[in-house]
C-alpha positions in Angstrom: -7.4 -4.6 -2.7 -4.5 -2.2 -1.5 -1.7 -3.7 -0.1 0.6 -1.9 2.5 3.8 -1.4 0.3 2.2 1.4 -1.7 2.2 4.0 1.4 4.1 6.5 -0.1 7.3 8.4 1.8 8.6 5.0 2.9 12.4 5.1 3.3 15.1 2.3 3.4 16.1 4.0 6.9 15.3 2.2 9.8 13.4 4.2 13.0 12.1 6.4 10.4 8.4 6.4 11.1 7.7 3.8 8.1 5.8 1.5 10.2 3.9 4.4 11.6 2.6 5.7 8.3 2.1 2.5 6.9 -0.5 2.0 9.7 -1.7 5.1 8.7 -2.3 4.5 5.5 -4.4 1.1 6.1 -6.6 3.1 8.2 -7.1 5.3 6.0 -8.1 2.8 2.9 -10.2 0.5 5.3 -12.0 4.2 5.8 -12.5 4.3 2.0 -13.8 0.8 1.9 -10.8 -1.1 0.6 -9.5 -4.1 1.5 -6.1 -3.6 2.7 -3.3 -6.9 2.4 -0.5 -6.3 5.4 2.7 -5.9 3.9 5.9 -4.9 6.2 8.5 -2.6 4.3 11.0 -4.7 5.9 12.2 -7.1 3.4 9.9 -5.5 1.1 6.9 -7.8 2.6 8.9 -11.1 3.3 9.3 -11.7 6.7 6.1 -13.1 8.2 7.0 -12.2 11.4 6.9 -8.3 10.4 3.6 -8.6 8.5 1.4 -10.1 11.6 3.4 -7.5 14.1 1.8 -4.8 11.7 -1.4 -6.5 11.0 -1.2 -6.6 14.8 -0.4 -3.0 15.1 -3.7 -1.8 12.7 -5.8 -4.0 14.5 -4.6 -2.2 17.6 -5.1 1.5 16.5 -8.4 0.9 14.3 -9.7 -0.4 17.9 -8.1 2.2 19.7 -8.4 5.0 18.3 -11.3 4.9 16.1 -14.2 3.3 17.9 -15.0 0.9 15.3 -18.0 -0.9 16.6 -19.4 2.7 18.0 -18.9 4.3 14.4 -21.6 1.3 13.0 -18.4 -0.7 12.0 -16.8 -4.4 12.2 -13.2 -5.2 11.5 -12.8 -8.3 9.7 -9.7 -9.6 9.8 -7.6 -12.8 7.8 -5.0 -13.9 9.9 -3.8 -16.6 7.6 -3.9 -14.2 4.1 -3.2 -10.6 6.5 -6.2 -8.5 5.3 -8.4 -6.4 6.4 -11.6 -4.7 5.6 -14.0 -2.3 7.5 -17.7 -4.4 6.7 -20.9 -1.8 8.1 -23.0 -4.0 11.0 -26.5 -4.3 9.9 
């Protein structure tokens, strides 16, 4: 498991694309078959409100932007322990 604090590049400036690239990152490592545990940088992961917003916010652009269930894929998400993973449909 990967967890969204080790995106690299992440600042301690706010409005600084952080949240951007650490959606980017998750995408990327769901791609790669990892299971990915939602982490805000803000408060370095503590505030609950900020993880599900990003959770929210991957959920969003995996569904978006990358077809998932065209590409043979299911996201399987875990609301109550913020993961995710990619899982191939049979």
């Amino acid at each position: 498991m990967i967890s969204t604090l080790l995106c690299p590049n992440l600042t301690i400036v706010r409005a600084d694309g952080n949240t951007t690239r650490q959606i980017d990152f998750a995408v990327q490592a769901l791609f790669k078959g990892e299971r990915v545990e939602v982490k805000d940088h803000w408060e370095s992961g503590q505030n609950l409100a900020a993880n599900r917003d990003l959770l929210s916010r991957i959920v969003a652009r995996v569904n978006i932007e990358n077809h998932v269930p065209y590409r043979g894929y299911e996201l399987v998400v875990d609301k109550k322990n913020l993961q995710l993973k990619l899982d191939k449909l049979q």
